[in-house]
C-alpha positions in Angstrom: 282.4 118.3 239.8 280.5 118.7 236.6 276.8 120.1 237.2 274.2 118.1 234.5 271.0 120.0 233.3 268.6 117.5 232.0 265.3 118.3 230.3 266.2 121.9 229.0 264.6 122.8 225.5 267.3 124.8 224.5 270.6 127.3 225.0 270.5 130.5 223.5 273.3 131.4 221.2 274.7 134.1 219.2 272.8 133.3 216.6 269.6 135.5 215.5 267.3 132.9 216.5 267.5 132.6 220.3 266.6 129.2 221.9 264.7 129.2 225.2 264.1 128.4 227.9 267.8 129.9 228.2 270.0 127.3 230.2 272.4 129.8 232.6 276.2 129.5 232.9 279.1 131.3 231.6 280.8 128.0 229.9 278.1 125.4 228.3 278.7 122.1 226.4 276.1 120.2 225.0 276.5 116.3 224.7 275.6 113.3 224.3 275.9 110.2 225.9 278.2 107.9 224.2 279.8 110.6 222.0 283.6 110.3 221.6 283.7 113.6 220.6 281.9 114.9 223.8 284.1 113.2 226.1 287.4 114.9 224.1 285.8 118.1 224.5 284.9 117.6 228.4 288.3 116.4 228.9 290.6 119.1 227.3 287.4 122.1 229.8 288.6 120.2 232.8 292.3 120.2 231.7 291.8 123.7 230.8 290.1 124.0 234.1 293.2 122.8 236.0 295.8 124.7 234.4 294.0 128.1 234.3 291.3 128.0 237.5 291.4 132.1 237.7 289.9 131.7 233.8 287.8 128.5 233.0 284.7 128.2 235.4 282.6 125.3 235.8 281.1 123.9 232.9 277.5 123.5 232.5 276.8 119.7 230.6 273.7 119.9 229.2 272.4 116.2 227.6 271.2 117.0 223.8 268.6 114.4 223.8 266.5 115.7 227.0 263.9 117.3 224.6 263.0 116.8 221.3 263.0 120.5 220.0 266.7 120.9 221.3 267.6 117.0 219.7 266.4 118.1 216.2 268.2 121.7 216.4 272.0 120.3 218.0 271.7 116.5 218.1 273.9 116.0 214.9 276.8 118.2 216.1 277.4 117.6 219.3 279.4 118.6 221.2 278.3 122.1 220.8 280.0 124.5 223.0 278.8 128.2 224.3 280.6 130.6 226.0 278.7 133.4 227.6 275.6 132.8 225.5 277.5 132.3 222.3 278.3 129.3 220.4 282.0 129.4 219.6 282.2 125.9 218.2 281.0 122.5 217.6 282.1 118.7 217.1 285.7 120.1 218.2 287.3 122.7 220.2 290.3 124.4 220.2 292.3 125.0 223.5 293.2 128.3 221.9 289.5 129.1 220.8 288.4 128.4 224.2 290.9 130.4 226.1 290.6 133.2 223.8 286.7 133.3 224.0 286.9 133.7 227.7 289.5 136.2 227.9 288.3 138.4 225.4 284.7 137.7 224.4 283.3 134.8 221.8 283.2 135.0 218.2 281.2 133.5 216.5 282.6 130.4 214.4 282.6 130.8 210.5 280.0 128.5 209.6 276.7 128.0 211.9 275.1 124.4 211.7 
């Protein structure tokens, strides 16, 4: 089952600027509740998660709106998506970007928020 972390400040990224406290877990989505675009992007982990167990772990769902700090830094792109640390996406994902991040290592995406 998906594991919620409420009241987290932050994830850290592959950005420059790390966010802390750092919330653990190799696959991390941060959402919102009521946000279409959250729900696509949970659906198509736990499809993922079905067709490739041995790959896509668990995901971490962490709610965007738990502390202010973390609201004003990802509240308007949710979802935002990390994998090992590093954000590889946000408002969509990519089956393809997603599979390749955890088989090979994230990227980081072309254009940071």
């Amino acid at each position: 089952m998906w594991r919620h972390q409420h009241g987290m400040a932050a994830l850290r990224s592959g950005e420059l600027r790390p966010l802390d406290p750092l919330v653990e877990g190799r696959v991390i989505i941060v959402t919102r509740q009521g946000c279409h675009l959250c729900d696509e992007v949970i659906g198509l982990v736990a499809r993922l998660r079905q067709e490739h167990r041995d790959l896509v772990p668990e995901p971490m769902i962490v709610d965007v709106d738990a502390n202010e700090d973390f609201r004003s830094r990802w509240g308007d792109h949710v979802p935002v998506i990390f994998v090992d640390g590093t954000l590889i996406s946000y408002w969509t994902l990519g089956a393809d970007t997603f599979l390749s991040a955890l088989r090979d290592g994230p990227s980081l995406p072309a254009v940071l928020p």
